[in-house]
C-alpha positions in Angstrom: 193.0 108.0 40.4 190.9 106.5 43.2 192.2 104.1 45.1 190.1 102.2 48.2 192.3 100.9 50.9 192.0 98.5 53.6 194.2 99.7 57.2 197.0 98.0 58.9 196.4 98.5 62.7 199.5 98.2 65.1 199.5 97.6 68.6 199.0 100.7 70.4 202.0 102.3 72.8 201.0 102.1 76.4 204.8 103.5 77.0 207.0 104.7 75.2 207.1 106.2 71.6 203.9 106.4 69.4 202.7 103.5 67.2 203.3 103.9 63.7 200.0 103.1 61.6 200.5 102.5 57.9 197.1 102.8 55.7 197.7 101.5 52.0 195.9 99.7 49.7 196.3 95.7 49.6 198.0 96.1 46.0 199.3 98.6 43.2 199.9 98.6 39.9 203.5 99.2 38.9 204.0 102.6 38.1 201.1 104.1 38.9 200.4 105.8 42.2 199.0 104.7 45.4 197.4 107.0 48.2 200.2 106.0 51.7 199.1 107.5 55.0 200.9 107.8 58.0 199.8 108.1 61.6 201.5 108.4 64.7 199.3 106.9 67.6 199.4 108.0 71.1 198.3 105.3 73.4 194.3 106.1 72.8 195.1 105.3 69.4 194.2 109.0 68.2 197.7 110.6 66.0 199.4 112.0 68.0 199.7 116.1 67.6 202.8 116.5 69.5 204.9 114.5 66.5 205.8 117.7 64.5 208.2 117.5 61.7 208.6 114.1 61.8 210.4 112.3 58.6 209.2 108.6 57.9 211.3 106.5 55.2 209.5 104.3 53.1 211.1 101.2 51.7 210.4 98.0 49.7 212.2 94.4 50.6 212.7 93.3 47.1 216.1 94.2 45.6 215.9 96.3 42.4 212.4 98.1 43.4 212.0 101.4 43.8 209.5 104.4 45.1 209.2 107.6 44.6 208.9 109.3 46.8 210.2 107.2 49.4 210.2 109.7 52.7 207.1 111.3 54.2 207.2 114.4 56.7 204.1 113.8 59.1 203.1 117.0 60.6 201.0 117.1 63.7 201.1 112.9 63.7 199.7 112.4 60.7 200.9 113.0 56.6 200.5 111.3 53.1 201.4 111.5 49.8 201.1 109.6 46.2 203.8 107.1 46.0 204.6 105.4 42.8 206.3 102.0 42.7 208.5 99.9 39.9 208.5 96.7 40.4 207.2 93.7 39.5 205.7 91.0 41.8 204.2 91.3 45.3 206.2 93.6 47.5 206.3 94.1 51.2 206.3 98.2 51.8 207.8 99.2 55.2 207.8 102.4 57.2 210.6 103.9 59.0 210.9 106.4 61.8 213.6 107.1 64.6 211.7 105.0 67.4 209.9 101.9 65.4 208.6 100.9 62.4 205.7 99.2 60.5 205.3 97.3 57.2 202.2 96.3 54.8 202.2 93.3 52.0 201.2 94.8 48.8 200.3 92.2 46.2 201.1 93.1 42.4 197.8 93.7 40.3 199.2 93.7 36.9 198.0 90.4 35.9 194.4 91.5 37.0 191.9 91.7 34.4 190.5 95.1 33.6 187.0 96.4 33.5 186.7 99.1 31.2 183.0 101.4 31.9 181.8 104.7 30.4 178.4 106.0 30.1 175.4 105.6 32.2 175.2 102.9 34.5 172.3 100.7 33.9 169.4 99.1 36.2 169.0 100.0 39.7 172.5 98.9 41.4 176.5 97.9 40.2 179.3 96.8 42.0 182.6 97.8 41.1 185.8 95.6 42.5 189.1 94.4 41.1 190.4 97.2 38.6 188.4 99.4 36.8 188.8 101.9 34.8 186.8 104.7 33.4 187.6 105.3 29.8 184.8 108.2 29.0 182.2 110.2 31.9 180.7 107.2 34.0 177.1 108.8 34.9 175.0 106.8 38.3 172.0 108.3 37.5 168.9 109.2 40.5 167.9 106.0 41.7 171.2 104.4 40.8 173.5 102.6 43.8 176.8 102.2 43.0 178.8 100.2 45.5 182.6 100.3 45.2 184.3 97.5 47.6 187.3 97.4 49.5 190.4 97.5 47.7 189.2 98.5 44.2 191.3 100.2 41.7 189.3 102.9 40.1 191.7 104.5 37.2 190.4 107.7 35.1 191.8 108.5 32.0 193.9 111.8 31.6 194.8 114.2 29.7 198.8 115.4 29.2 197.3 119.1 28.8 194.1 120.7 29.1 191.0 119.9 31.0 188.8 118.2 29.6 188.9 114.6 30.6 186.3 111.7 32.1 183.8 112.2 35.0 182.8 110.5 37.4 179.1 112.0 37.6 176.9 110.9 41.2 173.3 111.7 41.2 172.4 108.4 42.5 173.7 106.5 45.7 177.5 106.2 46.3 178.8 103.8 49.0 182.5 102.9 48.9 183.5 100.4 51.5 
């Protein structure tokens, strides 16, 4: 699963504790994972290396929706993980440590057409936004530029065992933005 985001940027710290800086994407799809980063910000805006062992709490403001998992340890300011969501309609996700907070709108994408590709990707240049979602091996051959904007949901098949299962195969020109 590949999942482009776009970054929420707090107001730095000039005293006092770190700014928390939430990276997600602008939507999910309910039960399927997104990528959540977490930063801790010293007043440069760098993370902030001193923040060891710190436990963030993610939550959601609708009643009834859950995440899993819904804490994150950041280790040396920063720290991540793959964080599912059920629910159903757009959903504000917040994040909570022991000296402030942040929070990010995530729209639902269910009702979002899907683009289904496999193969070799003809002509000289695609673009790939919305949801896609690569059913076989995707193949951008030499000469090919693949673009993949901002916020676009790139799902890949799996497999429940084994490892065979779809590629996504770059000889060409890859620029995700």
């Amino acid at each position: 699963l590949l999942l482009l985001t776009a970054v929420s940027w707090p107001a730095l710290a000039q005293d006092g504790p770190p700014a928390l800086r939430l990276v997600a994407p602008a939507g999910y799809l309910p039960n399927a994972p997104i990528l959540v980063r977490l930063d801790l910000l010293d007043r440069h805006g760098q993370p902030d290396p001193s923040q060891w062992d710190t436990l963030v709490t993610l939550s959601l403001n609708e009643p009834g929706a859950a995440l899993a998992p819904n804490q994150i340890m950041l280790r040396n300011g920063r720290g991540s993980a793959l964080v599912t969501i059920a629910a159903s309609g757009d959903v504000t996700l917040t994040a909570r440590y022991t000296d402030g907070e942040t929070s990010r709108p995530l729209a639902d994408r269910s009702g979002e057409p899907i683009t289904l590709v496999s193969g070799t990707l003809p002509g000289i240049q695609t673009t790939w936004s919305g949801i896609i979602r690569l059913t076989d091996d995707v193949s951008v051959p030499s000469g090919h530029h693949l673009v993949i904007e901002s916020n676009t949901l790139v799902l890949v098949d799996g497999v429940s065992s084994g490892t065979t299962a779809p590629d996504l195969v770059v000889q060409g020109r890859l620029d995700v933005l």
